[in-house]
Each structure stands twice: as C-alpha cells, then as structure tokens.
C-alpha positions as CSV (number, residue, x, y, z in Angstrom):
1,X,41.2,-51.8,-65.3
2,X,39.3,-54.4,-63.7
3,X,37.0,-52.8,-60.3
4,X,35.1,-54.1,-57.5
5,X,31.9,-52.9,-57.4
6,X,30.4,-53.2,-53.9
7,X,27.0,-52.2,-52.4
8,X,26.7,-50.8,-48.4
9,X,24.3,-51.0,-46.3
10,X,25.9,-48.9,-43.3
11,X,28.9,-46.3,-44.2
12,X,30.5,-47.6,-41.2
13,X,31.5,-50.7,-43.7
14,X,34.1,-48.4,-45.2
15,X,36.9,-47.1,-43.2
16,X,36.5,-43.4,-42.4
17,X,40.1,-42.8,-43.7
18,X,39.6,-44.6,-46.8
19,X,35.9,-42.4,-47.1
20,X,37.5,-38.5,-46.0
21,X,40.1,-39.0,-48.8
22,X,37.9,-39.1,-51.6
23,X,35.3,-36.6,-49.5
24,X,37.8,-34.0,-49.2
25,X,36.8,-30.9,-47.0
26,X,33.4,-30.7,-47.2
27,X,31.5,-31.0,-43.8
28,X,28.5,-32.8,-45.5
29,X,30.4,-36.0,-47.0
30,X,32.5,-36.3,-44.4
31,X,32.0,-39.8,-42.9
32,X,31.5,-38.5,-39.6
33,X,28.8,-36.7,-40.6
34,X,26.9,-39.1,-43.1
35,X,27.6,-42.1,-39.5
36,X,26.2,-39.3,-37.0
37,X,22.9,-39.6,-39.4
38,X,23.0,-43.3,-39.3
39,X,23.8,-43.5,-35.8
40,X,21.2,-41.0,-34.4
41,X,18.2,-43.0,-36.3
42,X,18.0,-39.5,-38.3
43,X,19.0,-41.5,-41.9
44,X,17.5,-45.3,-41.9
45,X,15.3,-47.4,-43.2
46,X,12.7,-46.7,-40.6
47,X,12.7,-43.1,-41.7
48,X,12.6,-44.1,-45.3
49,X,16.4,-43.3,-46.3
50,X,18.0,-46.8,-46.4
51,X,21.8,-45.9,-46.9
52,X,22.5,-48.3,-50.3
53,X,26.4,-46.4,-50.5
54,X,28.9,-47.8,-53.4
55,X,32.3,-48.4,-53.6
56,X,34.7,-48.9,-56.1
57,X,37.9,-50.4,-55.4
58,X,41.0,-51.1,-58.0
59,X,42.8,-54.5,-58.2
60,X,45.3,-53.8,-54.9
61,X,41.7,-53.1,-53.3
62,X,42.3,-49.5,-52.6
63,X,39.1,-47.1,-52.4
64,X,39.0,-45.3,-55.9
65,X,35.1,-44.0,-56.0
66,X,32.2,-43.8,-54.0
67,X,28.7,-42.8,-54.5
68,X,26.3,-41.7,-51.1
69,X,23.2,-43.8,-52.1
70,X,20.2,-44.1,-50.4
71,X,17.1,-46.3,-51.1
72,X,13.7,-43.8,-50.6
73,X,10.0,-44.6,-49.8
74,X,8.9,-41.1,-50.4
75,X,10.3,-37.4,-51.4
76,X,10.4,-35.6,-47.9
77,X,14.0,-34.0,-47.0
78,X,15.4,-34.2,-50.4
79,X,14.3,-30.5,-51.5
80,X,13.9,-30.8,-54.9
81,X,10.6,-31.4,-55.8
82,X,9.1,-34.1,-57.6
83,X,5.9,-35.0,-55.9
84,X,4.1,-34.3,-59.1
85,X,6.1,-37.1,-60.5
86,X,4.9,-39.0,-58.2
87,X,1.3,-38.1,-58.4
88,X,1.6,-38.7,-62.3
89,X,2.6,-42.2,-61.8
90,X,-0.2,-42.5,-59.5
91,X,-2.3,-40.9,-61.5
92,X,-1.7,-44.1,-64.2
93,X,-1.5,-46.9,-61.4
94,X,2.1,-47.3,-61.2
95,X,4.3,-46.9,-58.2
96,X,7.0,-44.4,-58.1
97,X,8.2,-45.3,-54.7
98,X,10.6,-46.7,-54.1
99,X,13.5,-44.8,-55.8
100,X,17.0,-44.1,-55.6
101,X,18.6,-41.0,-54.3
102,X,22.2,-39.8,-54.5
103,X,22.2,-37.1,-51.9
104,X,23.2,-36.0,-48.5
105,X,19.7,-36.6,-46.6
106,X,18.1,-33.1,-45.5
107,X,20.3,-31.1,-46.8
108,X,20.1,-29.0,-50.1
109,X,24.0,-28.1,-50.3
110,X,26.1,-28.1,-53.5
111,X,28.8,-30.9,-53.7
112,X,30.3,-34.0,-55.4
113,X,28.2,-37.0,-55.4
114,X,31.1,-39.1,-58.0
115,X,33.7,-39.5,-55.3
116,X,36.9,-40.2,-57.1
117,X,40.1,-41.1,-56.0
118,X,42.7,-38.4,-57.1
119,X,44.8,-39.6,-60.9
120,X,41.9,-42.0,-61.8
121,X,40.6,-42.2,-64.8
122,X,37.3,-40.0,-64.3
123,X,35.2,-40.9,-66.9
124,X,35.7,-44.8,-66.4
125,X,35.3,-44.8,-62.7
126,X,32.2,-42.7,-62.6
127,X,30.7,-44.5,-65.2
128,X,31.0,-48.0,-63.0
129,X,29.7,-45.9,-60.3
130,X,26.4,-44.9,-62.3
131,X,25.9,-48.2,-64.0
132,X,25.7,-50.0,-60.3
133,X,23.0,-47.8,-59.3
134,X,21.4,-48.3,-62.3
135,X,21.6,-51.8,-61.8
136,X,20.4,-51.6,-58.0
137,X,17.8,-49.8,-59.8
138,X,16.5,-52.8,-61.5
139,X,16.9,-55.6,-58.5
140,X,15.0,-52.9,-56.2
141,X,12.5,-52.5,-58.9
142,X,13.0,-48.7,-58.0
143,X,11.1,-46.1,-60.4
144,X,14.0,-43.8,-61.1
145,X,17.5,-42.6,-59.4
146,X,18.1,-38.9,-58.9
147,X,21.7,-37.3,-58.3
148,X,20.3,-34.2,-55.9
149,X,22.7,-30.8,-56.0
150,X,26.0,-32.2,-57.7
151,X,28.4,-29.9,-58.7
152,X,28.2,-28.4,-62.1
153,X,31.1,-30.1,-63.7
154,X,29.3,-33.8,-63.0
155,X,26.6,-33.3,-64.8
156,X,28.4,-35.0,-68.0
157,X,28.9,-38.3,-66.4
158,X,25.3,-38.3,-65.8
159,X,24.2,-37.2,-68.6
160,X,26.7,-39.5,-70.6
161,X,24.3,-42.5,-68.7
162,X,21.0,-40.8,-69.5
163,X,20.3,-39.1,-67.3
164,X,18.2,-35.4,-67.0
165,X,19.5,-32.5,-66.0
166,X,17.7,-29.9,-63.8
167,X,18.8,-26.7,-62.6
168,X,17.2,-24.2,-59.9
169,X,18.1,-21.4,-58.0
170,X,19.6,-20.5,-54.3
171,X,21.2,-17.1,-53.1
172,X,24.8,-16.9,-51.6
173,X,27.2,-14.6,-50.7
174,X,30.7,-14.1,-52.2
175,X,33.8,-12.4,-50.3
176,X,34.9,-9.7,-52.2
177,X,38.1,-8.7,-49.9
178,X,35.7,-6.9,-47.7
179,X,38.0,-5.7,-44.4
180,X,34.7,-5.9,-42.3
181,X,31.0,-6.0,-42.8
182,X,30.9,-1.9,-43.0
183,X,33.2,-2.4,-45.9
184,X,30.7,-5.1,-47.5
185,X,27.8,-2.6,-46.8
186,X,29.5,0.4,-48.9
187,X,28.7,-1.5,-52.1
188,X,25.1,-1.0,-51.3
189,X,22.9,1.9,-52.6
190,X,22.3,4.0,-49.6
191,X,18.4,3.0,-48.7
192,X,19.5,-0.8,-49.0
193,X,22.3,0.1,-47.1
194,X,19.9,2.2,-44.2
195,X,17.7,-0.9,-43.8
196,X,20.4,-3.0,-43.0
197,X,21.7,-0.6,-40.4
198,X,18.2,-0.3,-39.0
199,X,17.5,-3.9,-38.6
200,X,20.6,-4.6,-36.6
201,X,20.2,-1.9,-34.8
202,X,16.6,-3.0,-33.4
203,X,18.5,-5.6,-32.5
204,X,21.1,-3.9,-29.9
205,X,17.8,-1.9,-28.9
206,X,16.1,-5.1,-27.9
207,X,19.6,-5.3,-25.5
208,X,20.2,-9.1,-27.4
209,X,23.7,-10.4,-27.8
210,X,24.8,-12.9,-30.3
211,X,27.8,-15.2,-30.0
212,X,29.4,-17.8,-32.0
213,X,29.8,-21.4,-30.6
214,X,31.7,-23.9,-31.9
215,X,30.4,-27.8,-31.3
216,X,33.6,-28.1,-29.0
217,X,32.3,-25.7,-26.5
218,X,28.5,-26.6,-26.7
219,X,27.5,-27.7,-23.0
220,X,24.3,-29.4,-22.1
221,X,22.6,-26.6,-21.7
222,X,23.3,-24.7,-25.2
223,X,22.5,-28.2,-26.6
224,X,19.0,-28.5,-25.1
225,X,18.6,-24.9,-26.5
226,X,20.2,-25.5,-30.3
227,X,17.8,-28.6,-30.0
228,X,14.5,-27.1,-28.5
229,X,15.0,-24.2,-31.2
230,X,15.8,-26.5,-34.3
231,X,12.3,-28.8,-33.5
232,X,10.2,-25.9,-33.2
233,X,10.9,-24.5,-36.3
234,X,8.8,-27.9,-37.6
235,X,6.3,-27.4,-35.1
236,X,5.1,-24.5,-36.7
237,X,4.7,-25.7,-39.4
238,X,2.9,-28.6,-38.1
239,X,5.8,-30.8,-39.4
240,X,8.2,-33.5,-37.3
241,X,11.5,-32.8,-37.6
242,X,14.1,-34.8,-39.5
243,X,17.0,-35.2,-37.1
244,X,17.2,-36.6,-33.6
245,X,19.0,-34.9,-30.3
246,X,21.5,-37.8,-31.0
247,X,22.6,-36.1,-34.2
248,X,23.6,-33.3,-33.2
249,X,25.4,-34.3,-30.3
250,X,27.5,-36.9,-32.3
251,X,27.8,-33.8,-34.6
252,X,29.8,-31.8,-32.1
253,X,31.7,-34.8,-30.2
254,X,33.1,-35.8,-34.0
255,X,33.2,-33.1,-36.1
256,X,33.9,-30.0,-33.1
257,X,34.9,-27.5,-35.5
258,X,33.2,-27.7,-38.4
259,X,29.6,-26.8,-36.7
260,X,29.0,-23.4,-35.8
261,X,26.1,-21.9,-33.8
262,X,25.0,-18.8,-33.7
263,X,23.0,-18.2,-30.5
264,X,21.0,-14.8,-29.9
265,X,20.7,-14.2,-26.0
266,X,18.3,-11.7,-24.5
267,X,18.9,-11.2,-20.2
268,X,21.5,-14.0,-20.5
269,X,19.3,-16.2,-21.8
270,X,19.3,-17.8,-25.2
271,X,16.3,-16.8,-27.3
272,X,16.9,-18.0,-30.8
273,X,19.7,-19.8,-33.2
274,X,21.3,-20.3,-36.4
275,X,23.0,-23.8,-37.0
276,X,25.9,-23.7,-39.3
277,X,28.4,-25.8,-40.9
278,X,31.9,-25.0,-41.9
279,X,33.5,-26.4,-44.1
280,X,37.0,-25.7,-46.5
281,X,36.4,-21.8,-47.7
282,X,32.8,-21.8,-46.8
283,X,30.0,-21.4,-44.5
284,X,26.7,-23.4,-45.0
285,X,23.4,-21.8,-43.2
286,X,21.3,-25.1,-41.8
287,X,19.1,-24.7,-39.4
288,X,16.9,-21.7,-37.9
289,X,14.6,-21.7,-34.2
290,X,13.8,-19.4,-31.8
291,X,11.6,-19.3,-28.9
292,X,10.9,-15.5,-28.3
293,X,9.6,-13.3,-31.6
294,X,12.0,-9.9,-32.0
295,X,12.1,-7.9,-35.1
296,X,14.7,-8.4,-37.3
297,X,16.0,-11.5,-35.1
298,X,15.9,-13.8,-37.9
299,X,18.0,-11.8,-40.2
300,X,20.9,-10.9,-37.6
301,X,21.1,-14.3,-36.9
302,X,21.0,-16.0,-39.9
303,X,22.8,-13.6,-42.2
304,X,24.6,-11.0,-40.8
305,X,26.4,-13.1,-38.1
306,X,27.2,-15.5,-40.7
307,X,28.5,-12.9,-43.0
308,X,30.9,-11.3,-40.2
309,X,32.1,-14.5,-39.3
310,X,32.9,-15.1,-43.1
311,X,34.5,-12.2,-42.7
312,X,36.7,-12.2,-39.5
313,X,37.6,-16.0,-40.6
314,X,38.5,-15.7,-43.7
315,X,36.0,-17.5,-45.3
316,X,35.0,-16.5,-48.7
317,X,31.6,-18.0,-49.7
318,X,28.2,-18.1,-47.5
319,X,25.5,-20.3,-48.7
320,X,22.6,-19.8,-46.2
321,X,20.3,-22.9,-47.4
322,X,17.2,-22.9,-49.8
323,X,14.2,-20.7,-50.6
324,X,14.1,-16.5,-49.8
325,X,13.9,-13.4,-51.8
326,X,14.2,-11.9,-48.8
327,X,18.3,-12.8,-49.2
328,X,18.6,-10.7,-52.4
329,X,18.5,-7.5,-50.6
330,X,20.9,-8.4,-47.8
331,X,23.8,-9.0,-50.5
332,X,23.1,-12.5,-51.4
333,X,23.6,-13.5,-55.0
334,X,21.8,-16.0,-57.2
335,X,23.4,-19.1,-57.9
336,X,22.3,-22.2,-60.1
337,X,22.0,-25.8,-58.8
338,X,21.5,-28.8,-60.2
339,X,19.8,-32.1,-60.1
340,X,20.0,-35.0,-62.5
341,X,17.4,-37.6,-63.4
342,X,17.0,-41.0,-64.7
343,X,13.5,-43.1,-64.9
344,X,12.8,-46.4,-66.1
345,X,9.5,-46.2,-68.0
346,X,10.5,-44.0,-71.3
347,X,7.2,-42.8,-71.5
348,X,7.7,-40.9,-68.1
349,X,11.6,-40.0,-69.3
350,X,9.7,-38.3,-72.2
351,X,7.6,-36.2,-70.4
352,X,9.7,-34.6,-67.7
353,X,12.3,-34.3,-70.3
354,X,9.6,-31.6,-71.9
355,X,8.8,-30.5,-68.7
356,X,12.6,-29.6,-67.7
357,X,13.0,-28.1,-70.9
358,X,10.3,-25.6,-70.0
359,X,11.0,-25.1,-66.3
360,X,14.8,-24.1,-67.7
361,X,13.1,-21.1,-69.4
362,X,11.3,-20.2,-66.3
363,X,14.4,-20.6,-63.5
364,X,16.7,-18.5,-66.4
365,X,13.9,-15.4,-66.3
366,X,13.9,-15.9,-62.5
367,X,17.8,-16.1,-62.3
368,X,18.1,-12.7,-64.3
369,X,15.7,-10.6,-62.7
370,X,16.3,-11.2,-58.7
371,X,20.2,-9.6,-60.3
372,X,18.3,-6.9,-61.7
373,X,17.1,-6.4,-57.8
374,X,20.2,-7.1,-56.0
375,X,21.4,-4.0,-53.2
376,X,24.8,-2.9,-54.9
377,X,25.0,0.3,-56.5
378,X,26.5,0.1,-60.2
379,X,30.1,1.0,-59.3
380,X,30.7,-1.6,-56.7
381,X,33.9,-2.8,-57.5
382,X,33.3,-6.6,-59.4
C-alpha cells in the first residue's frame, strides 16, 4: 500500500481527532497535552526540543501512524541517560548533538511511541514510520535517534531497523482487589506495616489535610500554589524548571480530568503538592513541591494519597515517576522499561552495544534483589 510520509513542525498541523484516535487513552499522547507543551514555550526549539512529529497517511489520506518526534540540542528532560555518550563523542571530536528523540518531553512514562491506526498492517506501517526518522536523521546530520520508554511489545519494530534495546527499572503499584488501603496494608509484614501507620499518622498530628483536585476545580489561587511548589522543587536543586505557568494552566482548561492534584494544607493553607495524571486504568505520579518541611509529608502526598485514590476510583495501576528505593517498602513493585537506540557511526553502535549488554546484567541483579526487599509477607495472596 502506497503511504504519505509527512514531517511536522507543530502538532497543531494534525487534527486533534485524527491524533486521539491513534493516541488512545493515555494522558501523555493526547494532543492536548503534547499542544499545551508547544503552546506554553515548555517544548520548542528555543528550549532545545524542536517537535519534528510524523505522519503516515493511506491513499484516501486517512491518519494510519504517527511517531512524536522531536529534534534535541542536548540530553536534559529525557531521563535516560546518555551524557557519557555524548562525552565519548566529544572525547574523539565529533558532535553528538544534535539528535533525534521519540519521547514525550519531561516525562519518563511507559507508552506507545508507533501510533497505528487500528486493522493496519503493523509491521509495514511502523517500519515507514522508523525509516523517515532515519532519513530525517541523515538531512539533520543528527548523531543518533532514540525511542525513550516504549512499550515492551515495540521493541521488535525497532530492533527489526537496528536499533538497541535498553532496559532499566521504575517501581509501581498494582491493584490487587484491595477494598481500601487498610486492606492493601494487611499484605505487609507487621513492622513494614507499623511504619506506614506511623508516617501517616505524624501527619494527622501535624493537624495537615490533604485533598484531591481535579484541573476543573483549580482556581487561581491553587494554581499559583501547584505552580510556586512544582519550580521550587528545581530550585533546590539549583536547576530551572522545564515547564512554564502557561502549561499547566492549558493543562487543566483542556484536559480537566485527567490532571489530579494532590494538595497538603496545614491552617487552611496549602503547604505542599503532588501533580498527577490520569489516565485509562492508571495513575501517573509527576510532579512534587512543597514550601513548609513536615515529616513524612512527602510520602502521604506522593504515595499514599495516590494509592487511596487508586483505590476509591477504581484505578488499578500507580506509576509514581522515576528513581527511589524508598518506594519499595511502601508497596511499590519493580517494573522494567525500555529504551531503544540507533547511531550513525558503527564504531559508536559497537561500543554501546557492549556496553548495554553489560548494563543488562547489572539492571537484572538490581531488578531481583529490590523483590527480595519488598514489604509483603509470603502469604499475601498473588
């Protein structure tokens, strides 16, 4: 079947009806999500993510694939990490900037990147898809193109085209028909189980309240709060932050329901909170800030809130975002990701394709032995 290949340099070119069907229900390839970062200033060239999205339409010209794209002048907000890639090419006077990026910028979330149109021929379409960003790769004279955090089940269409697989590790919680989050906390061993009840009780000590907002119901001044929070995270850090006011607003003017806040108030006045997405059967853990240290805020806001909202609305996964051992004993599991990678120089291939091949060995031992130090007792029902 003949296609139309085409290359866009604002998702705004493709119709937002035409984009959601082949996005499905996930929150972070929605168009109104992927235009919000366009829109804001959050995701452009200025920043150094220059949207470069494909399409691929059949002869009667209706949308059958799409590939997020984006054209990058350095490695920040991408989280997985290949600055020593870049210092190796350094290192031997070549450039490895810039270079292509299937992703959705800033955040480290699980999903399709090969948008197909349902009853296509997958293996055909995705294939077009790939071999036009390999040949953007070539009129850019971009380094490399990396696929960031697609699902498990696409890795053969990029591997089919060369590509290199990579695989790390995040933590997230499973519903296991738990009534409530007592229920979720009799599968733990008893001192796991004590520490939980401890933290969120230091929390109704400290007289703070927590209460879920939907992006509906955010007024100005919750906004200036989510805001305020979510930038000074970064500030402490000494870091700027990746998205503007203007994002988040869009955010909750287009897409009302699908972001959830989590604010912590303390004398009526909010303190600290957790910026969430929601999206099909799960919830997605984003952003973190407060403004007032109390113990044990960060967990009640960022996990257990999340988990009884799971919970209460039925649903059944929680992925809280990247990094933390610290999840492992609040009754979040290891799961693997995945990246996949293609450069131009073989010499370069070479190497990181030894490299991965070790790193594999090391993410597996990690993988097995945060399970051997998860919180549930042995008879937990699976």
């Amino acid at each position: 079947m003949r296609m139309r290949m085409q290359t866009h340099e604002h998702i705004d070119d493709i119709r937002a009806g035409e984009w959601n069907a082949l996005a499905g229900d996930d929150p972070f390839l929605r168009h109104e999500f992927l235009a919000a970062l366009e829109h804001s200033g959050s995701a452009c060239p200025d920043t150094g993510w220059q949207p470069l999205h494909l399409s691929c339409r059949d002869e009667q010209g209706r949308l059958v694939g799409a590939l997020p794209l984006y054209l990058k002048s350095h490695s920040y907000g991408e989280f997985v990490f290949d600055w020593a890639w870049a210092d190796a090419y350094q290192r031997h006077g070549l450039r490895y900037y810039p270079k292509l990026v299937s992703a959705v910028p800033f955040s480290p979330v699980g999903g399709h990147r090969l948008l197909l149109a349902p009853g296509v021929r997958r293996s055909e379409t995705a294939r077009q898809l790939i071999d036009k960003a390999l040949e953007l790769s070539k009129e850019l004279h971009a380094s490399s193109i990396h696929c960031l955090f697609p699902l498990e089940e696409e890795l053969p269409d990029w591997s089919a085209a060369g590509f290199l697989t990579r695989r790390d590790c995040q933590f997230h919680w499973h519903d296991r028909g738990y009534r409530d989050f007592e229920h979720f906390l009799e599968g733990f061993t008893a001192d796991k189980r004590k520490k939980v009840h401890r933290e969120r009780r230091r929390i109704a000590e400290a007289g703070i309240c927590l209460e879920a907002v939907r992006g509906g119901e955010l007024d100005g001044r919750l906004m200036d709060a989510l805001y305020r929070f979510y930038v000074a995270t970064y500030e402490k850090r000494g870091r700027p932050s990746y998205l503007t006011r203007e994002f988040f607003e869009e955010l909750a003017r287009n897409m009302p329901d699908s972001l959830v806040t989590f604010f912590a108030f303390h004398a009526g006045t909010p303190v600290a909170a957790a910026i969430c997405l929601e999206g099909g059967d799960t919830l997605y853990g984003r952003h973190w800030g407060s403004e007032q240290e109390f113990h044990s805020l960060h967990f009640e806001t960022c996990y257990y809130q999340g988990i009884e909202h799971c919970i209460r609305t039925g649903l059944k996964h929680f992925n809280p975002g990247t990094q933390g051992e610290h999840k492992i004993s609040r009754g979040f599991e290891p799961v693997y990701t995945w990246s996949s990678h293609w450069l131009v120089r073989p010499e370069f291939r070479a190497a990181i394709d030894e490299y991965l091949r070790r790193e594999q060995h090391q993410i597996d031992a990690y993988f097995h032995e945060t399970e051997a130090h998860l919180p549930f007792h042995a008879s937990r029902d699976p």
